[in-house]
DOLO-61198 format. One record per residue (C-alpha): residue number from 1; x negated, y, z; residue in three letters. Coordinates in Angstrom, 1 decimal, decimal comma. Each point is the difference from the previous one (the first is absolute). Layout:
BEGIN
{NUM; {X; Y; Z}; "ALA"}
...
//
This chain:
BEGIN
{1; {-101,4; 7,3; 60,6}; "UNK"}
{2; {-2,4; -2,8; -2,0}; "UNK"}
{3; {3,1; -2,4; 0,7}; "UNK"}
{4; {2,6; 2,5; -1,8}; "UNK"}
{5; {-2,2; 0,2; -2,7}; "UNK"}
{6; {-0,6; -3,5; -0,3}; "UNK"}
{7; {4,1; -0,3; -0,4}; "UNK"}
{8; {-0,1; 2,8; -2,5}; "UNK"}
{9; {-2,2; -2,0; -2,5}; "UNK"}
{10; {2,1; -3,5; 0,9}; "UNK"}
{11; {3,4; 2,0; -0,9}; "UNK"}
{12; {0,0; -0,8; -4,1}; "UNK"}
{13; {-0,9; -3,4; 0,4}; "UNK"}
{14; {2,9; -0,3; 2,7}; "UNK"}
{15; {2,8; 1,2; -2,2}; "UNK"}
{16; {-1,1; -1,8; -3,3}; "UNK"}
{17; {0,4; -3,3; 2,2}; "UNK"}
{18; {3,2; 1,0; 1,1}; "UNK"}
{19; {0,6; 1,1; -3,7}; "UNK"}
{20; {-0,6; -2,7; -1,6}; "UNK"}
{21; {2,4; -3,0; 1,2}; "UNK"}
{22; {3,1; 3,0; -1,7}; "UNK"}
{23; {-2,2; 0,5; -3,6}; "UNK"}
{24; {0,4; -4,1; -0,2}; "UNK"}
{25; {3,6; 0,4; 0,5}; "UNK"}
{26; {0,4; 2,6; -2,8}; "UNK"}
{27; {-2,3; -2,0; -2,2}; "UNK"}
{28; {2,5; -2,9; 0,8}; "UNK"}
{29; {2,9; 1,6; -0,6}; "UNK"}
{30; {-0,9; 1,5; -3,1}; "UNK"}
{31; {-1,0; -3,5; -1,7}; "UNK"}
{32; {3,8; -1,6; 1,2}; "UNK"}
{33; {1,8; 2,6; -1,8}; "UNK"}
{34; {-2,1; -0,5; -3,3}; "UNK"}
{35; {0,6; -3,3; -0,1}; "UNK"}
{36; {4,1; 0,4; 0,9}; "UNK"}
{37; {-0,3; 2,0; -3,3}; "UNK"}
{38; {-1,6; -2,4; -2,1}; "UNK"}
{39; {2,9; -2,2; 1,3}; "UNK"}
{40; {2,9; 2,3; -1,0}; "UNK"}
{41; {-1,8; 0,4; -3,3}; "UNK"}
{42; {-0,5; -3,8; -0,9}; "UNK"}
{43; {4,1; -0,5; 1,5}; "UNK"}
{44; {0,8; 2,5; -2,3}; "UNK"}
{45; {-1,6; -1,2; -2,6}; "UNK"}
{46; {1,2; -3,7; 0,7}; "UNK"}
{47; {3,9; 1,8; -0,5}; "UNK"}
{48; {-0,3; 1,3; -3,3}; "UNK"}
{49; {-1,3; -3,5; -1,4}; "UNK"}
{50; {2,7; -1,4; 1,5}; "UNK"}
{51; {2,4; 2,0; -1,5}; "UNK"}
{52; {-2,0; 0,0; -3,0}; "UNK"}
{53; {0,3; -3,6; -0,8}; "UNK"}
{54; {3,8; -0,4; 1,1}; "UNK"}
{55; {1,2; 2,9; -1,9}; "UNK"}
{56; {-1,5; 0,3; -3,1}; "UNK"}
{57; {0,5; 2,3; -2,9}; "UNK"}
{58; {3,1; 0,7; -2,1}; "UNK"}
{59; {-2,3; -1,6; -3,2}; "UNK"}
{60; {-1,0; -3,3; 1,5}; "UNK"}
{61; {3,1; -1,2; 1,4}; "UNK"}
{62; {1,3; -1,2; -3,7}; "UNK"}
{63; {-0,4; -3,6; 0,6}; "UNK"}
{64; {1,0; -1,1; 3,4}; "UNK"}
{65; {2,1; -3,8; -0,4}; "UNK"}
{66; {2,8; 0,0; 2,1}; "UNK"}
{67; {1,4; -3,2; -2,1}; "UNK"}
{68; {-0,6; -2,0; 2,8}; "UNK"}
{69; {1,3; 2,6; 2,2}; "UNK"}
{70; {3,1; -2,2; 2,0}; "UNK"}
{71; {3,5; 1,9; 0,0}; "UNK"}
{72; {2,5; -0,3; 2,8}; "UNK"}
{73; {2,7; -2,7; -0,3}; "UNK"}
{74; {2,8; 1,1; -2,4}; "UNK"}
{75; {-2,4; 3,1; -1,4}; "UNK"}
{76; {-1,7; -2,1; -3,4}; "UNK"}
{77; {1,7; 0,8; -2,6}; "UNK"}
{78; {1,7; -3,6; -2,4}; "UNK"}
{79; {-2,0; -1,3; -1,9}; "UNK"}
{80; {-3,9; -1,2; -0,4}; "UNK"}
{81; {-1,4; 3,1; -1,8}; "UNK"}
{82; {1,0; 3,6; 0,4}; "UNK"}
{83; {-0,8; 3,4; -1,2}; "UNK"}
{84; {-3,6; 1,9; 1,0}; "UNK"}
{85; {0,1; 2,3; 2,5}; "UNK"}
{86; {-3,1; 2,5; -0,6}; "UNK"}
{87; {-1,2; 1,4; 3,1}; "UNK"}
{88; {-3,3; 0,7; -1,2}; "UNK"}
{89; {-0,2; 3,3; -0,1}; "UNK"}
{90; {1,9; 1,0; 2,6}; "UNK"}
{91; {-1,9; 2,6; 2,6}; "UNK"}
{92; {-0,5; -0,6; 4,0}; "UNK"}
{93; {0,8; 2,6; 2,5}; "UNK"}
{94; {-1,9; 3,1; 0,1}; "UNK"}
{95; {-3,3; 0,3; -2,2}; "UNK"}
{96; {-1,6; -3,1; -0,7}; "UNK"}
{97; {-3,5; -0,4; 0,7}; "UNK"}
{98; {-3,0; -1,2; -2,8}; "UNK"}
{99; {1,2; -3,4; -1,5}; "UNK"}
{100; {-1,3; -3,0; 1,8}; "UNK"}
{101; {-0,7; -2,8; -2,6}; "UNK"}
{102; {0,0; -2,8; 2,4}; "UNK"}
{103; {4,1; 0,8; 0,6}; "UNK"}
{104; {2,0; -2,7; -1,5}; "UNK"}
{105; {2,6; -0,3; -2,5}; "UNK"}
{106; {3,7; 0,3; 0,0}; "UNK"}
{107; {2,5; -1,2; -2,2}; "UNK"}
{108; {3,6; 0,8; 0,7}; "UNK"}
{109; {0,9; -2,2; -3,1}; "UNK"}
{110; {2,4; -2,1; 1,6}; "UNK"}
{111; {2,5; 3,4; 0,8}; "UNK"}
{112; {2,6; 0,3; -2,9}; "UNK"}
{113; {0,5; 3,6; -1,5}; "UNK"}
{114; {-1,2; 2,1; 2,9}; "UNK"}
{115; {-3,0; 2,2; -1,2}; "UNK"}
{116; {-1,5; 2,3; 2,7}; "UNK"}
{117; {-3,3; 1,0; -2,3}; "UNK"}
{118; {1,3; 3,2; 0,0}; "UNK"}
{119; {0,8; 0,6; 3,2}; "UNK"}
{120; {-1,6; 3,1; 1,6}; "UNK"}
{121; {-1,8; 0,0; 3,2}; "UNK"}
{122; {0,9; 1,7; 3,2}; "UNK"}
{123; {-2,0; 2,9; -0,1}; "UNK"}
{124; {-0,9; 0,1; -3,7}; "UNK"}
{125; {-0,5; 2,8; -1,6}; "UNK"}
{126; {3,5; 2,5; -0,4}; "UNK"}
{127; {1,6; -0,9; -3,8}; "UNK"}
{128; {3,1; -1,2; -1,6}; "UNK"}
{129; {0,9; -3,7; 1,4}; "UNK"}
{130; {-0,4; -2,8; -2,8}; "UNK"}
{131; {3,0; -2,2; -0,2}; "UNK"}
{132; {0,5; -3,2; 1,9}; "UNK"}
{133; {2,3; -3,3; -1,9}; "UNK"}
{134; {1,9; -1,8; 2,4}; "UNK"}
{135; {1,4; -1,5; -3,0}; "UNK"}
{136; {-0,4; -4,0; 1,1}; "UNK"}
{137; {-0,3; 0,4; 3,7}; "UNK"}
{138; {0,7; -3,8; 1,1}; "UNK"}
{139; {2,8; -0,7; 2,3}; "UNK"}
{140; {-0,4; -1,0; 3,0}; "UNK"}
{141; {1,3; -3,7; -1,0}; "UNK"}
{142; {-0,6; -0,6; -3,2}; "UNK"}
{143; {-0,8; 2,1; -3,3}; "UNK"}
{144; {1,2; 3,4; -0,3}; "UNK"}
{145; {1,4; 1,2; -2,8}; "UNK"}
{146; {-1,6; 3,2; -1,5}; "UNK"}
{147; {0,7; 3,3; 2,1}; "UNK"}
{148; {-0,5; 2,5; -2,3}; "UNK"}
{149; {-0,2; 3,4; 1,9}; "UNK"}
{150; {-0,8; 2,3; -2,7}; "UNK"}
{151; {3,5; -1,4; -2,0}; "UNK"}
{152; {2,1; 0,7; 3,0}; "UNK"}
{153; {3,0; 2,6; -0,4}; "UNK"}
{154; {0,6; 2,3; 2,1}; "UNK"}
{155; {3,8; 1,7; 1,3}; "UNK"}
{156; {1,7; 0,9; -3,1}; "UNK"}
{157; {0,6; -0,8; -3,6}; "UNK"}
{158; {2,4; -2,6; -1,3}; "UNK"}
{159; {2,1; -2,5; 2,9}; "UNK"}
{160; {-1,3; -3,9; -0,4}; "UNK"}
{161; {2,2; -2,1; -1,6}; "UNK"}
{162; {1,4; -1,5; 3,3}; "UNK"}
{163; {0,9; 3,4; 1,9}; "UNK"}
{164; {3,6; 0,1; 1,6}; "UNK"}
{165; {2,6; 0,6; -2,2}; "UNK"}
{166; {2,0; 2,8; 1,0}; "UNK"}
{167; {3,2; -0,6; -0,8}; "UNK"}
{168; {-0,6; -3,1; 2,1}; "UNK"}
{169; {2,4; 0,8; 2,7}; "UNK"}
{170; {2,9; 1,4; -2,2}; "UNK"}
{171; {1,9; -3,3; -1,1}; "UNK"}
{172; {-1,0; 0,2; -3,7}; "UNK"}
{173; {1,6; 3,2; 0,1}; "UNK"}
{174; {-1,7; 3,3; -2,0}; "UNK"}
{175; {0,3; 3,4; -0,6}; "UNK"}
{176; {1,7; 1,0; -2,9}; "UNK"}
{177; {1,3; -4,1; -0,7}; "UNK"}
{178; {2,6; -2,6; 1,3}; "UNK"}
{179; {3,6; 0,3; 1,1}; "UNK"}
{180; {-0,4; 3,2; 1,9}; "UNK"}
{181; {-1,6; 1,9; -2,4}; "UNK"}
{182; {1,6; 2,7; -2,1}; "UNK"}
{183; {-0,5; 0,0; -3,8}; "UNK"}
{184; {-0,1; 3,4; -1,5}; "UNK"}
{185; {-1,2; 2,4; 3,0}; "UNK"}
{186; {-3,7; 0,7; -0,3}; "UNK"}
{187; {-1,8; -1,1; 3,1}; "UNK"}
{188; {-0,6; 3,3; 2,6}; "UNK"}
{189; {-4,1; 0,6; 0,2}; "UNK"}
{190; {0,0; 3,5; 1,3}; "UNK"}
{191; {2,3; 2,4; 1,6}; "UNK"}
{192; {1,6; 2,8; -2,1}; "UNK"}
{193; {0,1; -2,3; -2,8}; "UNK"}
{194; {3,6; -1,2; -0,2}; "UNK"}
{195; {3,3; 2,3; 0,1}; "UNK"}
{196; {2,7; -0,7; 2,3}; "UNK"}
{197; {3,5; 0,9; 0,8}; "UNK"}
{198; {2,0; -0,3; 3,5}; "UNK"}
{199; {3,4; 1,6; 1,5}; "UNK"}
{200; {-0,2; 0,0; 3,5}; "UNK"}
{201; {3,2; 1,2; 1,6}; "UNK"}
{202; {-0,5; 0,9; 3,5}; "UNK"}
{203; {3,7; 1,4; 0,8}; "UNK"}
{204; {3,3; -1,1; -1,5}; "UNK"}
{205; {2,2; 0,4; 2,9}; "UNK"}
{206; {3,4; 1,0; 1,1}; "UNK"}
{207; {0,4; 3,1; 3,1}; "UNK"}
{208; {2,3; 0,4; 2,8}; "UNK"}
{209; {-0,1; 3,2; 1,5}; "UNK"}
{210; {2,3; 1,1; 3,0}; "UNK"}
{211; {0,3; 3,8; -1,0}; "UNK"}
{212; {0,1; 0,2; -4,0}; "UNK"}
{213; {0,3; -2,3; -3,3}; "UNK"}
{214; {-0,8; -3,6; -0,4}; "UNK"}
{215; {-2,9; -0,3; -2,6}; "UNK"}
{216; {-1,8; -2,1; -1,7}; "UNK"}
{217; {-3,6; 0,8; -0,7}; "UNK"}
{218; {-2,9; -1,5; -2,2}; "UNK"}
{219; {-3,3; 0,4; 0,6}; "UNK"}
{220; {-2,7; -2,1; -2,9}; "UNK"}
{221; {-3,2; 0,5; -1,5}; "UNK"}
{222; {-1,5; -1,8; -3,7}; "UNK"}
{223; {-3,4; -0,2; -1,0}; "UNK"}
{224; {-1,2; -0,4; -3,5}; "UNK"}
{225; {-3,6; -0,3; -0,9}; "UNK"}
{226; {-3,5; -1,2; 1,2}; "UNK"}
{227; {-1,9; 0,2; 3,4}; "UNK"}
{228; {-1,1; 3,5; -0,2}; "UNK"}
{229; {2,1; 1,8; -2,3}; "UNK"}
{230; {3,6; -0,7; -0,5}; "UNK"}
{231; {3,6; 1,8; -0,4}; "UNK"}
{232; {1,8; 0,2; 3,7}; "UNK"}
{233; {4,1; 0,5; -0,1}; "UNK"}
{234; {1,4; 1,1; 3,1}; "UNK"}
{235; {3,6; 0,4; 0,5}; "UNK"}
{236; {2,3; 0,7; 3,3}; "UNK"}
{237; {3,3; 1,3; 0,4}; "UNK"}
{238; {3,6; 0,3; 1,9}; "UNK"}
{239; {3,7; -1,0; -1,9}; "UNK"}
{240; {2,9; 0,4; 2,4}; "UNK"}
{241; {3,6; 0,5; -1,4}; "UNK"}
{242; {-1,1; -1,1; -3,0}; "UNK"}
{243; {-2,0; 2,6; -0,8}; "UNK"}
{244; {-3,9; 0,9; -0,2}; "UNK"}
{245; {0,0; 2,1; 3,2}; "UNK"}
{246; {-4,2; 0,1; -0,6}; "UNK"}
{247; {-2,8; -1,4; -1,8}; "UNK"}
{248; {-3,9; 0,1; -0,5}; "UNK"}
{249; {-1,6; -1,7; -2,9}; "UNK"}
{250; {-3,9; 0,5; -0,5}; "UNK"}
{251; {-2,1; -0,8; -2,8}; "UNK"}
{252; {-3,6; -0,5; 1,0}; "UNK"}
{253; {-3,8; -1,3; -1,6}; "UNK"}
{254; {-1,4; -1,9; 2,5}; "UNK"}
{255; {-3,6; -0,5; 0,5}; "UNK"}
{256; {-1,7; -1,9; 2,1}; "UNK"}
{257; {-3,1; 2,0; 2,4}; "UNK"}
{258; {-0,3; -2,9; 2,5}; "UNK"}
{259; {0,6; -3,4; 1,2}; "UNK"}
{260; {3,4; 0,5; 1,3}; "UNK"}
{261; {0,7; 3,5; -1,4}; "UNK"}
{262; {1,2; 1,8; -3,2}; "UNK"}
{263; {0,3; 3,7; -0,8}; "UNK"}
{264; {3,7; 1,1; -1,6}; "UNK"}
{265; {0,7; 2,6; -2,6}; "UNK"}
{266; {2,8; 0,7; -1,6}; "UNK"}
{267; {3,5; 1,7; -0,4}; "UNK"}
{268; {3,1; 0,0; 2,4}; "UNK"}
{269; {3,9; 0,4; -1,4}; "UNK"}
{270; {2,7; 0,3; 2,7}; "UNK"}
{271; {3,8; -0,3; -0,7}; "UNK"}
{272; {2,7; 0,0; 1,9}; "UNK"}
{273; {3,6; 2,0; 1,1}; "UNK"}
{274; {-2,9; 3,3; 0,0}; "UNK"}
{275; {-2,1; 1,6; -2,3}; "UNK"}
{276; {-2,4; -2,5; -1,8}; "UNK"}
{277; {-3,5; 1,0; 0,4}; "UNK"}
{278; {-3,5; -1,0; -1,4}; "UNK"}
{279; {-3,3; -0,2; 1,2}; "UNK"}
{280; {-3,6; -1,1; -0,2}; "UNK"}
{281; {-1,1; -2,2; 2,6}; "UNK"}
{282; {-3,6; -1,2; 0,9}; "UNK"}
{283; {-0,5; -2,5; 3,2}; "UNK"}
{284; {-1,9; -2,8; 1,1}; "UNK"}
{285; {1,6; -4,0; 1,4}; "UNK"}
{286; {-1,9; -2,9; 1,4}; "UNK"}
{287; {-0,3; -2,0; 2,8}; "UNK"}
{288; {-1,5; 1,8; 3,2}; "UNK"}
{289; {-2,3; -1,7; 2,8}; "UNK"}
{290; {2,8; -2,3; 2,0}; "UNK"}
{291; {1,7; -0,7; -3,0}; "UNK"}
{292; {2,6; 3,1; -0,2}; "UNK"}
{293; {1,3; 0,9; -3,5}; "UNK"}
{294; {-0,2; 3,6; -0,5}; "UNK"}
{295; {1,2; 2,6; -2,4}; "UNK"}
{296; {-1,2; 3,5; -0,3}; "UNK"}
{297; {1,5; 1,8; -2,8}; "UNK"}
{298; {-0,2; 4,0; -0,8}; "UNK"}
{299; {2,0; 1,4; -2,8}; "UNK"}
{300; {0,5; 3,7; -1,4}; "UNK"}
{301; {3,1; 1,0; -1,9}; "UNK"}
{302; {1,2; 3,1; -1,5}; "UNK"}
{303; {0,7; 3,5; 1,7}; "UNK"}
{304; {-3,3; -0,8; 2,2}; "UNK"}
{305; {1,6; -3,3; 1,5}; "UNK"}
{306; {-2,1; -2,0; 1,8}; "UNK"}
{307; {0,9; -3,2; 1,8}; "UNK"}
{308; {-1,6; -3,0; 2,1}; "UNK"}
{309; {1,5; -3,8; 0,9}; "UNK"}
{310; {-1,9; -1,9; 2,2}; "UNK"}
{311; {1,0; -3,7; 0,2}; "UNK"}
{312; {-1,3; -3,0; 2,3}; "UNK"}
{313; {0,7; -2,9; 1,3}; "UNK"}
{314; {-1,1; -3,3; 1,4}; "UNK"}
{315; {0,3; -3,5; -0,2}; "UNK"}
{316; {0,3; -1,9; 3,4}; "UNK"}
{317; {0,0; -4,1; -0,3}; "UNK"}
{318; {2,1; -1,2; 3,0}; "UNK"}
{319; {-0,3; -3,6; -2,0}; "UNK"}
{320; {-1,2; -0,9; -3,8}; "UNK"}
{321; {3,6; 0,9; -1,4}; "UNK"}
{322; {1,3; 2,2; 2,9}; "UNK"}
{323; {-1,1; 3,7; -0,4}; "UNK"}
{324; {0,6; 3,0; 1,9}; "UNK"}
{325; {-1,0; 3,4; -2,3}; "UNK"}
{326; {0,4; 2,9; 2,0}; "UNK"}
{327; {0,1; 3,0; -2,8}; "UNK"}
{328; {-0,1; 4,0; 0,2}; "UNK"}
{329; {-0,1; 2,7; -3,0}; "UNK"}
{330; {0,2; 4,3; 0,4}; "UNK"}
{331; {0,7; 2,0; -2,5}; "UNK"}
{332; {-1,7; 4,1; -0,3}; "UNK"}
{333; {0,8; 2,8; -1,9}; "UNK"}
{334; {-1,6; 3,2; -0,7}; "UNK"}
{335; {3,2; 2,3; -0,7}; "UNK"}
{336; {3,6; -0,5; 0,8}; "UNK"}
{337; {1,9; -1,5; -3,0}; "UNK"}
{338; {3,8; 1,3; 0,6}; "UNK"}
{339; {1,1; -2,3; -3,0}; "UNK"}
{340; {-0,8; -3,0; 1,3}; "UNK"}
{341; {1,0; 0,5; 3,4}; "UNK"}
{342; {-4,3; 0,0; 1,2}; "UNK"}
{343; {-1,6; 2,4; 2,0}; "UNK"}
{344; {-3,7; 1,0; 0,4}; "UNK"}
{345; {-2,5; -1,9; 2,3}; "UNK"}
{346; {0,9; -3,7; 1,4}; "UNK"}
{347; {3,5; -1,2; -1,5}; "UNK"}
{348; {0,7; -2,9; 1,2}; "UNK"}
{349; {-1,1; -3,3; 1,5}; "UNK"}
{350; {0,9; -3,5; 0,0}; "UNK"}
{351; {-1,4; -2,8; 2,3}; "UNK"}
{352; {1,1; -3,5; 0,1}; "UNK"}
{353; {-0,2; -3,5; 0,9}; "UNK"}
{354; {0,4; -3,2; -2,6}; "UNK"}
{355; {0,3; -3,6; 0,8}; "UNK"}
{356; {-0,9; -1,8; -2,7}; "UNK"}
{357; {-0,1; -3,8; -0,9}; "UNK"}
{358; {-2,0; -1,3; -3,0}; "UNK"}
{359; {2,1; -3,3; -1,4}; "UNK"}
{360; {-3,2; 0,6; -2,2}; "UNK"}
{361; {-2,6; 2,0; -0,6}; "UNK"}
{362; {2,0; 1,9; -3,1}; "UNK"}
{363; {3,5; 0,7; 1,9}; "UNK"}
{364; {0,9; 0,7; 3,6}; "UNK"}
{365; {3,1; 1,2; 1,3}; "UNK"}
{366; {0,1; 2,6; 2,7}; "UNK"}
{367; {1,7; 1,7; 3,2}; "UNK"}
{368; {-0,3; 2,8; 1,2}; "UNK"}
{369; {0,5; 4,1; 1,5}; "UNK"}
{370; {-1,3; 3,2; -0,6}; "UNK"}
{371; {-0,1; 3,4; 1,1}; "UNK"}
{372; {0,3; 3,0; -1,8}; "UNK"}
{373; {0,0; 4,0; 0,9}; "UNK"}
{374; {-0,4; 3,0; -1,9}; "UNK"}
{375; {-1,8; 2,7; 1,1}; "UNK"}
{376; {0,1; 3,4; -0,4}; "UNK"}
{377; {1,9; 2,2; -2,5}; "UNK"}
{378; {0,8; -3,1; -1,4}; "UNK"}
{379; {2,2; -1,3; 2,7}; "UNK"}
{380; {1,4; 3,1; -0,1}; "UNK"}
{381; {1,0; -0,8; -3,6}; "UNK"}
{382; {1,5; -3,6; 1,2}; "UNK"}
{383; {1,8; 1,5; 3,0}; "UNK"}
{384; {1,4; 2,6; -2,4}; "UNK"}
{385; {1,3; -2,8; -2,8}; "UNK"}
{386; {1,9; -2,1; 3,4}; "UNK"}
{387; {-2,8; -2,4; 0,5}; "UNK"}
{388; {-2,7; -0,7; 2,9}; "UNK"}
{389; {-2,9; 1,2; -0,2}; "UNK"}
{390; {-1,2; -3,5; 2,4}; "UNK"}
{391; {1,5; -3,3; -1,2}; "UNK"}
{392; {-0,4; -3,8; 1,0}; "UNK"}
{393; {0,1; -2,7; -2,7}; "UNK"}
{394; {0,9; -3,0; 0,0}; "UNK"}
{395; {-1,9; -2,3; -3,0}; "UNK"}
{396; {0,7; -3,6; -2,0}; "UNK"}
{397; {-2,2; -0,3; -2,8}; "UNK"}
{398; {-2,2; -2,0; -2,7}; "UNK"}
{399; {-3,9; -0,1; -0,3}; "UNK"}
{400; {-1,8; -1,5; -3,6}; "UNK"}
{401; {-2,3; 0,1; -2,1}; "UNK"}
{402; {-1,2; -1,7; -3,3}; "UNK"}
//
């Protein structure tokens, strides 16, 4: 018992001796990282002079030589002396530090016309850009001549004095001058500004037919006026024996209502061995999609008359001056006409086949057959006068136009 005692008393003495050897360490380790610090600090320190005496402010920069600078070969501009280049004032990178009065001068002297004071710093403070003269910017070898930016003109405004002529490539020849050029008629600017006059006969033709009278038919068209409105003549008829067996002429006011299209309105006068009759007519002609020549015409005439003619036909190149038109037109009325030898609803029809060739553009002789039937009461009216109400002709005609 005195001997567990006696280790009870030796117990704090014990454990500060075993204590002690890990307090030192602490102690230790405590004094290495002060010191590390102080390091860092005096590094850091060290830096910021560094950068302190090789970047020095925007002020003290104005007198740094560079005349003794040496240039690449071929980069000095002629000559012994040239123009000062001022970089004094220019500003480094980022924000400069306090000036440093040991930094030394520089002089860009020996630079001709190239002032960078003003140039702005990256990350100077947000404002309007001052202007920077690359106005004698030396070339590369020998002197430059001045490079004015700010002079320089941009697309537009007058041609220089050495710009393409361009009537270069016509032979000396002009508009409106020389041999080919027609004295009196006012050069054409825009459309609809001139009048004009054409004749285009699309039929003149002689008719065989097995069952009936030979005739001879005409078929033409003139055209007097400007591009959208203009006077239209349309005239088409039958003489056999001698005689006007029947006849359509129309007077019309053409307009124009698109590219290839003009509305019709007008008058219609038929003559012939019946009763002559009169109407108004409205319609429309033009070129539709495939290039097919259509006519749509509607008339009304006295006693409630009422009418339609539907024309078309198509122009088939089997060469340049070989042509094939294949060619159709129906005729409707909206009450029987006794006098004239018509009865109501479809008339009659024609289809046929032309073979054409162009000796030029303005005249063509043709060839060709047609078929023609009247329906109706008004084959009634043929079969009743000795005729056939289906015939087969037989054509030899003329084509022009001028």
């Amino acid at each position: 018992m005195k001997k567990n005692l006696k280790m009870n008393r030796l117990a704090p003495h014990t454990v500060a001796l075993r204590l002690a050897p890990v307090a030192a360490a602490l102690i230790l380790s405590g004094a290495a990282t002060s010191a590390l610090a102080q390091d860092h600090d005096a590094h850091g320190a060290h830096d910021a002079a560094a950068q302190s005496s090789a970047a020095p402010a925007a002020g003290a920069m104005t007198g740094m030589d560079h005349g003794g600078m040496p240039m690449p070969a071929g980069s000095a501009p002629a000559g012994d002396e040239a123009p000062a280049m001022n970089h004094g004032s220019m500003p480094m990178r980022g924000s400069a530090p306090a000036a440093n009065p040991g930094a030394p001068t520089m002089d860009h002297g020996v630079m001709p016309g190239m002032d960078h004071g003003t140039m702005p710093s990256q990350g100077a403070a947000s404002g309007p850009a001052p202007a920077m003269e690359h106005g004698a910017a030396p070339a590369s070898g020998g002197a430059m001549a001045g490079m004015g930016h700010g002079a320089m003109q941009m697309q537009g405004g007058s041609p220089p004095a050495d710009a393409r002529d361009p009537n270069g490539y016509s032979d000396g020849f002009e508009r409106g001058s020389g041999k080919y050029s027609l004295t009196g008629v006012p050069r054409l600017q825009l459309g609809d500004q001139m009048s004009f006059a054409n004749l285009r006969v699309n039929r003149l033709e002689r008719a065989w037919a097995r069952h009936g009278d030979n005739a001879a038919t005409y078929d033409l068209q003139a055209r007097i006026g400007r591009d959208f409105n203009h006077l239209v003549i349309k005239a088409e008829g039958d003489v056999a024996q001698g005689k006007l067996q029947d006849s359509r002429t129309e007077l019309l006011w053409g307009h124009a209502i698109a590219a290839f299209w003009d509305s019709q309105l007008g008058v219609r006068f038929d003559h012939g061995t019946g009763k002559d009759r009169q109407w108004l007519a409205a319609g429309v002609q033009g070129l539709a999609p495939y290039w097919f020549e259509l006519d749509a015409t509607a008339y009304l005439g006295s006693g409630g008359r009422t009418a339609l003619r539907l024309e078309g036909s198509y122009d088939w190149l089997l060469t340049q001056k070989l042509i094939l038109q294949p060619r159709t037109e129906w005729n409707f009325y909206g009450k029987s006409d006794p006098a004239n030898a018509i009865g109501s609803g479809l008339a009659n029809a024609s289809a046929g086949l032309r073979l054409r060739y162009e000796i030029t553009r303005q005249i063509a002789p043709y060839i060709g057959v047609e078929w023609q039937h009247s329906f109706g009461r008004t084959g009634d009216f043929v079969r009743a006068s000795g005729g056939s109400a289906t015939q087969t002709r037989w054509l030899a005609g003329l084509s022009f136009w001028f």
